[in-house]
C-alpha positions, -999 to 999 in steps of 0.1 A, spaced: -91 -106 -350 -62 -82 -358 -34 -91 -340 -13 -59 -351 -22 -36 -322 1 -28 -298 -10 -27 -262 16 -16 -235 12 -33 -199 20 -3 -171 20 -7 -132 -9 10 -110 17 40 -94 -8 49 -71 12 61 -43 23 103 -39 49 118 -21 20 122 11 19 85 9 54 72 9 62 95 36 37 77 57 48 42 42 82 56 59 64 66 90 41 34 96 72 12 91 96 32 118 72 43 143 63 11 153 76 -15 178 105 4 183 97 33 199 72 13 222 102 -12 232 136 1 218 133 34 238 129 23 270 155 -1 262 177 31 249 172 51 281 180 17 306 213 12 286 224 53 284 199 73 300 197 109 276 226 95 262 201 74 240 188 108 219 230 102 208 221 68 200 192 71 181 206 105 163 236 83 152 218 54 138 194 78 118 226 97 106 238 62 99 209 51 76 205 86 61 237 79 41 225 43 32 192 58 25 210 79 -5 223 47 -22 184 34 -18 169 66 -30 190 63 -65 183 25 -68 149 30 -67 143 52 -95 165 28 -119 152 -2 -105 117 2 -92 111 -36 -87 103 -56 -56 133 -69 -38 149 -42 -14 181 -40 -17 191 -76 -32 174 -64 -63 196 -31 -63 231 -55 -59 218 -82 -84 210 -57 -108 245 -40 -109 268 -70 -102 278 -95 -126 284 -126 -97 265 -147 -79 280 -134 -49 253 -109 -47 234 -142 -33 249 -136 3 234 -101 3 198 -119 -5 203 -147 25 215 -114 49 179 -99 40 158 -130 41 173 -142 77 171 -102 85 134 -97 75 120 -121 97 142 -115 123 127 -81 128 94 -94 126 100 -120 151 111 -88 175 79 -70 168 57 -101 179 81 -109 208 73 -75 220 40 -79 212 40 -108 235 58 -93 261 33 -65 264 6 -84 259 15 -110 292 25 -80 310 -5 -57 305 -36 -78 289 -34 -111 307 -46 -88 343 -71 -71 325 -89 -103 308 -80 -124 337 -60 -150 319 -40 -172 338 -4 -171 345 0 -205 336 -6 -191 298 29 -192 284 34 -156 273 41 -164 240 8 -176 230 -3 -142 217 27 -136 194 24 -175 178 -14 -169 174 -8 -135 159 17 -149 131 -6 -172 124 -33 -145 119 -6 -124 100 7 -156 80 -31 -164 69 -39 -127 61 -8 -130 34 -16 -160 19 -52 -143 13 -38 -115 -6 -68 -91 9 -68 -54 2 -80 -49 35 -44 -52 48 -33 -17 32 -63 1 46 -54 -18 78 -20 -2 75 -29 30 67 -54 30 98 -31 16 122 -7 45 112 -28 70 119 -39 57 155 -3 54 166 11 92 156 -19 104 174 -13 81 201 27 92 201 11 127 203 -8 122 233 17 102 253 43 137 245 13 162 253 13 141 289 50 137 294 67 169 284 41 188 307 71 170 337 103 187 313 129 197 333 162 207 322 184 195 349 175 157 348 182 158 307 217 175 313 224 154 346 213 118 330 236 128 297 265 140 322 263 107 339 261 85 304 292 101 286 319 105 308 347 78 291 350 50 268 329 24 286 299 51 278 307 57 244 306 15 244 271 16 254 258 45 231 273 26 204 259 -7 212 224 14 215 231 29 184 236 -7 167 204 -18 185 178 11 177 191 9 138 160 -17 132 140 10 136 155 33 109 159 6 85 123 16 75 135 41 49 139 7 31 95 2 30 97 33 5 123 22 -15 105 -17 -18 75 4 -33 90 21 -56 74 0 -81 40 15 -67 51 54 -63 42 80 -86 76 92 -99 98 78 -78 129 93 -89 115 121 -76 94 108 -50 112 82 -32 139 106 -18 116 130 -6 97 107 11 127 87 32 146 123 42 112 135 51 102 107 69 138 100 86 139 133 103 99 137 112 108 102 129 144 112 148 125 140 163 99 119 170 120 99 192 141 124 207 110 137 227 96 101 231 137 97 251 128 126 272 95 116 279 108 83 296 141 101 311 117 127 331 100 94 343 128 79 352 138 100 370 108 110 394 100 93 425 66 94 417 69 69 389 93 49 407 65 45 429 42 36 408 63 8 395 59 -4 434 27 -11 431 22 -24 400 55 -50 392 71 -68 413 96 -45 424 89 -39 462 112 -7 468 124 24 452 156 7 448 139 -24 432 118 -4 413 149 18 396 165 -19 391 131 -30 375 136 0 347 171 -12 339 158 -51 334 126 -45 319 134 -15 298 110 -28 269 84 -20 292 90 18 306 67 39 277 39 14 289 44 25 326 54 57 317 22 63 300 1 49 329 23 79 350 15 104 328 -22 100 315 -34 78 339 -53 42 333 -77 54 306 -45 71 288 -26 39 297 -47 14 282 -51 33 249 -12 32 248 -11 -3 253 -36 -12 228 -22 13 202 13 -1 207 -1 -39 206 -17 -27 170 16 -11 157 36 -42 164 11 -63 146 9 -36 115 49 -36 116 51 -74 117 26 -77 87 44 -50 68 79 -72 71 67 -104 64 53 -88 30 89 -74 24 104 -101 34 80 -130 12 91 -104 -18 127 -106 -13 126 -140 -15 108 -140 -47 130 -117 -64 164 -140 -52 138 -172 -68 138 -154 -99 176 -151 -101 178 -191 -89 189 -177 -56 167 -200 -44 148 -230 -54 125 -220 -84 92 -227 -64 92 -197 -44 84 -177 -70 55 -199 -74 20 -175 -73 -10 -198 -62 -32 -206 -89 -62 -187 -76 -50 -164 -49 -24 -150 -67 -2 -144 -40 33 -157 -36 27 -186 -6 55 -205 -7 81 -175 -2 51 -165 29 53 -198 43 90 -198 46 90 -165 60 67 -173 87 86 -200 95 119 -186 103 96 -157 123 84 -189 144 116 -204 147 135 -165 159 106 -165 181 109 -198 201 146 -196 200 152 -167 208 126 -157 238 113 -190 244 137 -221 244 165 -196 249 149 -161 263 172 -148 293 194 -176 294 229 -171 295 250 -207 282 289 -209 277 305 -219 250 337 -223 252 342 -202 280 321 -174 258 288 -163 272 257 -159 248 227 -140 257 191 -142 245 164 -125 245 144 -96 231 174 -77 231 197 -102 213 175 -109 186 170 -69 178 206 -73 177 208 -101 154 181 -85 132 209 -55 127 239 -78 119 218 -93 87 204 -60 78 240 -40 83 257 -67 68 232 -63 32 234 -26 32 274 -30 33 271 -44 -1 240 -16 -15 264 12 -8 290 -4 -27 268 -13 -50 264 25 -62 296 27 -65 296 2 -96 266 13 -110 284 47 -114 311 30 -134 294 5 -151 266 22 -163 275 62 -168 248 72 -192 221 56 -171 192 82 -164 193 90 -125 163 105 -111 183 113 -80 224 107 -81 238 99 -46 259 129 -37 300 128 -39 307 97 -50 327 74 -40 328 94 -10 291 95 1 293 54 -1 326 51 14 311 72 46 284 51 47 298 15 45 324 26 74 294 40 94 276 5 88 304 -14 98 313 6 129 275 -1 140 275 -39 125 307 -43 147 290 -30 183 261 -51 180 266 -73 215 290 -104 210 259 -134 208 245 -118 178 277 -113 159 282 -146 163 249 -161 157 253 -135 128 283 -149 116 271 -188 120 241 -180 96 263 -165 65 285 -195 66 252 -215 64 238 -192 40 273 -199 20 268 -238 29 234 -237 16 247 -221 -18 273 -244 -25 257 -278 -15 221 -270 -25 215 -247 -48 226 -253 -85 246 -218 -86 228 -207 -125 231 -169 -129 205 -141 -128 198 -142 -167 165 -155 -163 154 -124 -137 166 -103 -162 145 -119 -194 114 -120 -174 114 -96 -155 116 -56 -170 124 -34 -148 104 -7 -163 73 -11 -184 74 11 -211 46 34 -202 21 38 -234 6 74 -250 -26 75 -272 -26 99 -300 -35 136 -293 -72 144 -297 -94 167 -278 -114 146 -267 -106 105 -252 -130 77 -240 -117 53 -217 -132 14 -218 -126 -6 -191 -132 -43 -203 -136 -69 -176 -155 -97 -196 -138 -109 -233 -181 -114 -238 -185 -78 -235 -161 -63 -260 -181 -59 -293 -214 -41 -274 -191 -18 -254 -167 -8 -284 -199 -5 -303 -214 24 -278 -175 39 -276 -164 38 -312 -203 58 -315 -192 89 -293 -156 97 -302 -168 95 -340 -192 124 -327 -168 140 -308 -140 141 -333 -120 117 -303 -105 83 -297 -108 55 -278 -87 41 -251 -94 5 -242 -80 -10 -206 -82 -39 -188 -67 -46 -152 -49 -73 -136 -60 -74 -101 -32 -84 -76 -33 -92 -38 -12 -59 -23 6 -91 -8 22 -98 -50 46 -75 -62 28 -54 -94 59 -67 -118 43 -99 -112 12 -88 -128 34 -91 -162 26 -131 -163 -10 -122 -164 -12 -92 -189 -9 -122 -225 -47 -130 -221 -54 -93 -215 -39 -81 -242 -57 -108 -260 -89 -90 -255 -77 -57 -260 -66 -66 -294 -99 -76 -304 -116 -47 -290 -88 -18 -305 -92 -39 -340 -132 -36 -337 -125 6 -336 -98 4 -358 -126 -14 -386 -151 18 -379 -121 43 -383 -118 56 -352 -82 60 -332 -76 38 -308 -50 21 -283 -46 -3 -254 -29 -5 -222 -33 -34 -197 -27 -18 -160 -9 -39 -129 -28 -33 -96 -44 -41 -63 -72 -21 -66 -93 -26 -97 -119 13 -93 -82 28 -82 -62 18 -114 -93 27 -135 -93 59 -117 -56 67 -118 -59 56 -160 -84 83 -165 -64 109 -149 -26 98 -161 -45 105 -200 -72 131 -191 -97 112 -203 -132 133 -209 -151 105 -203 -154 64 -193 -175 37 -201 -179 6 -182 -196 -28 -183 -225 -36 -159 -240 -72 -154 -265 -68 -129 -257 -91 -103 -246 -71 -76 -267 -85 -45 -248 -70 -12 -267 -39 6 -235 -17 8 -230 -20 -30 -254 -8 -54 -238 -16 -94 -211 -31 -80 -178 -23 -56 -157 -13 -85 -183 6 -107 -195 25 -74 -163 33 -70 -157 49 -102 -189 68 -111 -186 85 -78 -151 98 -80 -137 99 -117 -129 132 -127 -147 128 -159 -181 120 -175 -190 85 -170 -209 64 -185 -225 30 -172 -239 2 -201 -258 -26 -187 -240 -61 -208 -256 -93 -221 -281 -79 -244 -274 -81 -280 -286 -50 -304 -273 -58 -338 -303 -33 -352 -308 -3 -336 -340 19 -346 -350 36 -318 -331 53 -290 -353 62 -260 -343 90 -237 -360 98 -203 -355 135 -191 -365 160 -166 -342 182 -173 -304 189 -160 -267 184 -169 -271 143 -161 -299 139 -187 -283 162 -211 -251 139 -214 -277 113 -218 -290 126 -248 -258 140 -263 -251 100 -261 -284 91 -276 -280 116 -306 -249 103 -310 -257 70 -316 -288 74 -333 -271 93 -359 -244 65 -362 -273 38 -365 -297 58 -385 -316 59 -357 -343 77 -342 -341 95 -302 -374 94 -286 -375 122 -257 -400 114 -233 -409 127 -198 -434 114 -170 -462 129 -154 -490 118 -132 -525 110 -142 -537 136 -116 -510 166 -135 -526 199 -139 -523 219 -173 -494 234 -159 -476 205 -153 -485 193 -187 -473 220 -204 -437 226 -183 -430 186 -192 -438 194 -233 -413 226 -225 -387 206 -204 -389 182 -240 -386 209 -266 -355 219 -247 -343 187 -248 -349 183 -286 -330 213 -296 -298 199 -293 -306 164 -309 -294 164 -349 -308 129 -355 -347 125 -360 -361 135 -325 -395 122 -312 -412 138 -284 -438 122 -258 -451 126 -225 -458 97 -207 -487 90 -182 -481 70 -149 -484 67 -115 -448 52 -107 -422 69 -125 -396 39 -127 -427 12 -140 -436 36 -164 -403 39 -180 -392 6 -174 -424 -4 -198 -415 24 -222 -377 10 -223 -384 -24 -235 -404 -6 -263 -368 7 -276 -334 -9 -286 -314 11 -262 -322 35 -237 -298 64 -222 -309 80 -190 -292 105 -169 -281 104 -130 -310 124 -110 -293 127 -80 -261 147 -70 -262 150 -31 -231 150 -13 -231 121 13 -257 103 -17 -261 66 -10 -273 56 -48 -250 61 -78 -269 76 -105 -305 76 -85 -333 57 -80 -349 61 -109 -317 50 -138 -311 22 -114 -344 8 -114 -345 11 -150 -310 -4 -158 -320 -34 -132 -361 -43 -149 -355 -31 -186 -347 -61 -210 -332 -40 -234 -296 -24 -234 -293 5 -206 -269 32 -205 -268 56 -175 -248 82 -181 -234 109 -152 -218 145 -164 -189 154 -142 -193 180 -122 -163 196 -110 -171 210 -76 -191 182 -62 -172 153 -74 -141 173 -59 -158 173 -25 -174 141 -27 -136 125 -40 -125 142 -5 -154 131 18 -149 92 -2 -115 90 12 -114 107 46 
């Protein structure tokens, strides 16, 4: 085996502008505007659309620092990987202890809402006792979420990208139901009463500081930049985007819960179902228990169907937000292991998950520990110190979240500012505007918001850097980032085959398989004047970062070695590329495109056995939606000699390709292509004589020696399943192209590919209209 061929490893960038915009969305319309608003409108009425405006102009100027990062840096890591990157100094540390305290923090307010609502609204419906501590749901949902990480399972995007959808259609229908009550006057009187001195412009700043969490969701694009489809171009347009769809978002969802509010009606409401037992109690209940106004005020405004689907969609987004920050947060702390930021085992993948556990377990842990300190040892107590007061709560540990958060993004924006001067001739996708003045705005408007967050949780905030700083010093061994930066590229250089018109893609999976596939592959680019392009994928949990996938690619390229030095000994062009990925059919699929392949060919063992799966997820996957030929080769068999190619036909632009394969083989092997149709023993003349016509047809194409023969039999698959094991190889075309189609290439190639002893290849043409609309019914 040649060990001479080059194969590049690239990352799976499967995710378009479309996409990161609703990354952006998912991540800032969750908990937030479910608990943060009504929140917002009991501290400052209207005053809160200020609020909210001002922490989103806030992290727009951030964002700008995030948006250039990303497309120098597309790693893993957030911001820490941005400030490591650039400065020379373990300093940088304290920014990656801000993020991993933050992180969790923000999860354990999603799941302490979570609680809250559930207790509040669930425990009456299922009858659960009081008795229940309220925070059983939260702990058991961690647990869930915790487990579901450690699994690495795809299902976790799709339940991401599901659970976004549900909640922007529920937003929409809680808006359609409460701007129907807009009135003018209670918008102007409610901001008249909010901002009329200092003490007001207090409160809107403490309410910007505390709504911030919910912006810092620009930072979910960024974190996947590694993932994005040309993120220098696409990672800005995806945060601005998604930043302003999301302030306006909120501004009605503020109005929505003033008008309530403000009308006796709903006050009423609240009456008779809290404890409040007046209007005056009930108006007291609003400013207490603001977390829970949008759940009232969507049981005021659609009723107790339209109530209960709030609640549910809200419970669902908190646990889709929570799950979305402990995987940020576990991948922070991998990227600070990898700069011995802290201790070398949490960047630790296990050995057959894949997924980085240790840095999930530690994450989930300080999510437990935020959780019981903050709203259950702790929750609405009020203890001196000192003479100073210290509140907890929901509220405070929103709070707290912001200090770590703020305090990071501090050090981002002045990260850009040393970037600029230590590395001029970098390439910039996108170049923060004005600089140092952009960044200068920024880290002012960071620290005017870090400094109103409410007293506790600056100093809880403070106490946890000087451990952080503790920790360092005592504990760790303080060894620089030099490792991180050896094994860990922050670009994989991205690999181009030669220029041919015509490209076959190979997608090896098995090492056993390599010589019979290159065998059929080397066969038709020598016919069509092409090349081959060999692949193989690494397969990650979406839980492991894709640069982690570069530890895996050695015994890849192993394989891909051996197969491009096989092509290489027949004289045909060839080159390798191992892809990084969670999804094995999408990074074949995205392979074929990114090199406009004209056709694939993949391994099939026949041992598929689930009903919803007919050659196999991946393969099913493929065949149905590649934007090219594709061709399927049943593995195992060996065919050192091959004599005689059989080819079953009726006719069409499936059993064409078939025999365009067959000819090209058999004139490769010095082979001869039988042509053979089947017709019942009860056929008239006529059917006789239009199958020796649908074979002549066939023929004309065919350069090698051609053999034609109609078969006779009453089932059509027995009958050619008998006639296959006859031949060396047989290639048969796809005989069904219906829309909504359960079967891959048919009944009758399937049944063949799964009885014959011999090699099988089914082959399906590309057909651009159907595939198009069967790609867009696939992935609705």
């Amino acid at each position: 085996m040649s060990s001479d061929h080059h194969v590049d490893a690239e990352l799976d960038r499967d995710i378009g502008t479309i996409g990161a915009i609703s990354l952006g969305v998912g991540t800032m319309i969750a908990a937030g505007i479910f608990v943060l608003s009504g929140l917002a409108v009991s501290n400052v009425g209207a005053a809160a659309i200020v609020a909210f405006l001002a922490a989103a102009i806030v992290a727009s100027f951030t964002a700008f620092a995030y948006a250039e990062f990303a497309a120098i840096y597309p790693e893993s890591g957030g911001g820490y990987a941005y400030v490591a990157n650039v400065f020379d100094t373990d300093l940088t540390y304290i920014v990656g202890w801000s993020m991993i305290l933050g992180y969790p923090a923000s999860a354990a307010f999603y799941l302490a809402s979570f609680s809250d609502w559930f207790a509040r609204f669930i425990y009456p419906v299922l009858d659960i006792p009081a008795a229940v501590p309220f925070w059983v749901s939260g702990v058991l949902v961690l647990g869930l979420l915790v487990g579901i990480n450690l699994k690495g399972t795809e299902e976790t995007g799709k339940f991401q990208i599901a659970v976004t959808s549900l909640k922007v259609v529920l937003i929409l229908l809680f808006l359609y139901g409460g701007l129907q009550a807009f009135r003018a006057d209670v918008v102007l009187d409610s901001l008249a009463a909010n901002t009329q001195g200092f003490a007001d412009l207090r409160s809107i700043g403490l309410t910007s500081a505390l709504v911030f969490i919910t912006f810092f969701g620009f930072e979910a694009i960024a974190t996947n930049a590694e993932e994005i489809k040309e993120p220098g171009r696409t990672v800005p347009r995806a945060i601005f985007a998604s930043m302003i769809l999301v302030t306006v978002v909120y501004a009605f969802v503020v109005l929505v819960i003033v008008f309530a509010v403000h009308d006796e009606s709903f006050l009423r409401l609240l009456v008779a179902n809290t404890e409040a037992g007046s209007l005056a109690q009930a108006e007291a209940f609003v400013a207490s228990h603001g977390e829970l106004a949008m759940g009232y005020a969507a049981q005021y405004y659609l009723g107790d169907v339209g109530f209960y689907v709030i609640i549910v969609g809200a419970l669902f987004s908190m646990l889709s937000a929570a799950n979305a920050t402990i995987l940020a947060g576990s991948r922070v702390k991998l990227a600070m292991a990898r700069r011995d930021h802290l201790p070398t085992g949490f960047e630790d993948l296990h050995d057959s998950l894949n997924t980085p556990y240790k840095s999930v377990l530690l994450t989930g842990g300080i999510i437990l520990l935020y959780i019981m300190g903050f709203t259950v040892l702790l929750g609405g107590a009020d203890p001196a110190v000192f003479g100073l007061h210290f509140h907890f709560g929901i509220e405070a540990l929103t709070h707290f979240a912001d200090f770590m958060l703020l305090s990071g993004l501090v050090v981002v924006n002045l990260a850009v500012v040393r970037s600029r001067s230590k590395n001029p001739d970098i390439d910039r996708r996108f170049r923060v505007p004005f600089v140092p003045y952009v960044p200068a705005v920024a880290i002012l408007a960071n620290l005017v918001l870090l400094f109103n967050v409410e007293f506790s949780s600056f100093v809880l905030g403070l106490a946890a850097e000087g451990v952080g700083v503790a920790f360092w010093f005592f504990v760790l061994s303080g060894t620089g980032a030099e490792r991180a930066d050896e094994e860990m590229p922050t670009v994989l250089e991205e690999h181009q085959p030669s220029e041919r018109d015509y490209r076959i893609l190979v997608s090896i999976a098995n090492p056993a398989n390599v010589d019979q596939l290159m065998r059929t592959a080397v066969d038709l680019a020598r016919e069509n004047d092409g090349e081959v392009l060999v692949t193989s994928v690494v397969d990650l949990p979406a839980q492991t970062p894709l640069s982690e996938g570069t530890q895996y690619a050695s015994a890849h390229r192993e394989t891909l070695q051996r197969a491009m030095a096989f092509a290489a000994d027949e004289d045909v062009p060839v080159s390798g590329t191992v892809r990084i990925g969670h999804d094995v059919s999408d990074a074949i699929l995205h392979t074929i495109t990114q090199y406009e392949c004209d056709a694939a060919l993949l391994g099939w063992s026949n041992t598929s056995r689930r009903h919803d799966i007919v050659l196999g997820s991946t393969i099913d996957d493929v065949v149905q939606n590649a934007s090219c030929d594709v061709y399927v080769e049943k593995t195992g068999e060996t065919r050192e000699n091959i004599e005689s190619v059989l080819v079953p036909t009726a006719g069409g632009p499936h059993a064409e390709l078939a025999a365009a394969a067959a000819n090209a083989v058999a004139r490769t092997e010095d082979a001869t292509v039988h042509l053979v149709t089947v017709v019942s023993p009860n056929a008239d003349d006529a059917e006789r004589e239009q199958a020796e016509q649908t074979l002549e047809e066939a023929a004309e194409p065919i350069t090698a020696p051609v053999e034609r023969d109609v078969l006779v039999g009453e089932d059509i698959p027995d009958t050619l399943v008998a006639a296959a094991n006859d031949h060396d190889i047989t290639f048969v075309g796809a005989t069904r192209e219906g829309l909504l189609q359960q079967l891959v290439f048919g009944a009758i190639p399937e049944e063949i590919g799964r009885n014959a002893d011999t090699t099988v290849v089914m082959a399906k043409r590309s057909l651009p209209v159907t595939s198009s609309l069967r790609r867009l019914v696939s992935r609705m």
